[in-house]
N, C-alpha and C positions, 0 to 999 in steps of 0.2 A: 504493500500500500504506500511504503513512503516513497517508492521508486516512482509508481504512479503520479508524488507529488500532492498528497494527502497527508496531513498534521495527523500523528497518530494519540488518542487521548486514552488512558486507561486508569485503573483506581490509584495509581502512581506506586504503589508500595510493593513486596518482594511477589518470588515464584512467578509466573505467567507474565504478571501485571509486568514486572520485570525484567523477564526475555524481549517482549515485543517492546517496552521500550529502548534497550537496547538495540534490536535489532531496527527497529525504525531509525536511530539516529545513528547508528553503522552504515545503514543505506542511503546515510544524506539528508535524513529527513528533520522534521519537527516534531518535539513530544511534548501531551501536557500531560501532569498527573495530577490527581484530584484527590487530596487528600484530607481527613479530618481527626478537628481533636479528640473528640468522641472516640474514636478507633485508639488512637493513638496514646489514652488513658487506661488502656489494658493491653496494647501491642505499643509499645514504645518504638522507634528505631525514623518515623520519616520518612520522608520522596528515598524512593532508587535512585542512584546515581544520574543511570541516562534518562529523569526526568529533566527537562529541559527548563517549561515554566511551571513551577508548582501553582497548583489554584489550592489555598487551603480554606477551608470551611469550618464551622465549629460545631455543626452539629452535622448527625449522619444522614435527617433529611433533607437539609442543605446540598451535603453531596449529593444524593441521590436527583436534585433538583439540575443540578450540574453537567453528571454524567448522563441524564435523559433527557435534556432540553436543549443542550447546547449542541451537540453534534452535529452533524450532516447526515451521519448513515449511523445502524451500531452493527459493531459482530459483539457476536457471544461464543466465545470458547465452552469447551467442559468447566462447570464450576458446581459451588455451593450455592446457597441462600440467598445471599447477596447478588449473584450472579440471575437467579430465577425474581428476585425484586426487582431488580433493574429492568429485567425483559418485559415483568408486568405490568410497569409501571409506563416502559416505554409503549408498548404494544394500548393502553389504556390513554394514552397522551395522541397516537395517532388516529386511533376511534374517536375521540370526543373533540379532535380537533384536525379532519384529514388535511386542510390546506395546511398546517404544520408535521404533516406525517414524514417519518425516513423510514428507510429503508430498515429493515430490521433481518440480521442475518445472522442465522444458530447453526455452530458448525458441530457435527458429532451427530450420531444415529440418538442422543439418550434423548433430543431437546425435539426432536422430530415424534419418539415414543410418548415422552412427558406432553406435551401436548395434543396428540392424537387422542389420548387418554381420557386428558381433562374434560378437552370438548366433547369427548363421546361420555365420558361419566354424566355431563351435565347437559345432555341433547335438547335442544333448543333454547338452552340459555344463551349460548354461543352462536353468531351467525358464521357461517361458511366464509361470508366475504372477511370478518374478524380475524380468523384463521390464516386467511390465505393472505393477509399484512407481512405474515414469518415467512424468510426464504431460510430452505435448510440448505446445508453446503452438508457434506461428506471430508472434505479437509480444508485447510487454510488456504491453499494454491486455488481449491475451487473457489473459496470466497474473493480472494483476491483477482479472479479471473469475471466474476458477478460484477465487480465493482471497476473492473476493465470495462468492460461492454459499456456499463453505463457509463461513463466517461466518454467513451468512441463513439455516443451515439447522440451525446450533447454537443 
């Protein structure tokens, strides 16, 4: 994505959050990390190194406001709790407000399971069109390649 020329934004702090940021500012790119004090009152430690501009926040729904409003597109890798708030909350941000909608992109078979699920547990609470906001990718190269296209075609 940073090769593409895409500011890459993530929770700024270790494991994941911190390969792609890395990896985005190896490839030349720009990183922000989004981080908070709330977090950071039971996990002490700060921005990863290759965060670039830190955004820090003081509470956790502040970031949350951050990492779901402000982007252009999201991916979502494999994750926890945090990871499925975020996508809820985005996915709930392009529903009630499609002229602000992005793209929303979940890579790994669990997040494609995890919501087939949902929606079929709760049948007709969910619309189809709701659903189909999620693009699943199978790897990172494919999400990267999704967000090619769109690019080439603007």
């Amino acid at each position: 994505l940073a090769q593409q020329g895409h500011t890459v934004m993530t929770g700024g702090y270790c494991g994941m959050m911190e390969a792609i940021s890395r990896g985005a500012e190896e490839a030349g790119g720009n990183t922000i990390g989004v981080t908070c004090a709330e977090i950071e009152r039971y996990r002490p430690g700060g921005a990863n190194p290759w965060v670039q501009v830190d955004i820090h926040t003081e509470t956790l729904n502040q970031r949350l406001e951050v990492l779901t409003r402000q982007p252009d597109a999201m991916i979502a890798l494999p994750g926890g709790i945090g990871t499925l708030t975020e996508i809820s909350l985005a996915l709930n941000l392009s529903v009630i407000s499609p002229d602000r909608a992005t793209p929303i992109v979940l890579i790994g078979p669990a997040w494609r399971e995890t919501f087939e699920t949902f929606t079929a547990q709760n049948d007709g609470l969910i619309s189809r069109e709701d659903f189909e906001r999620l693009h699943f990718c199978q790897t990172p190269e494919e999400a990267a390649e999704f967000f090619k296209d769109k690019t080439d075609r603007n």
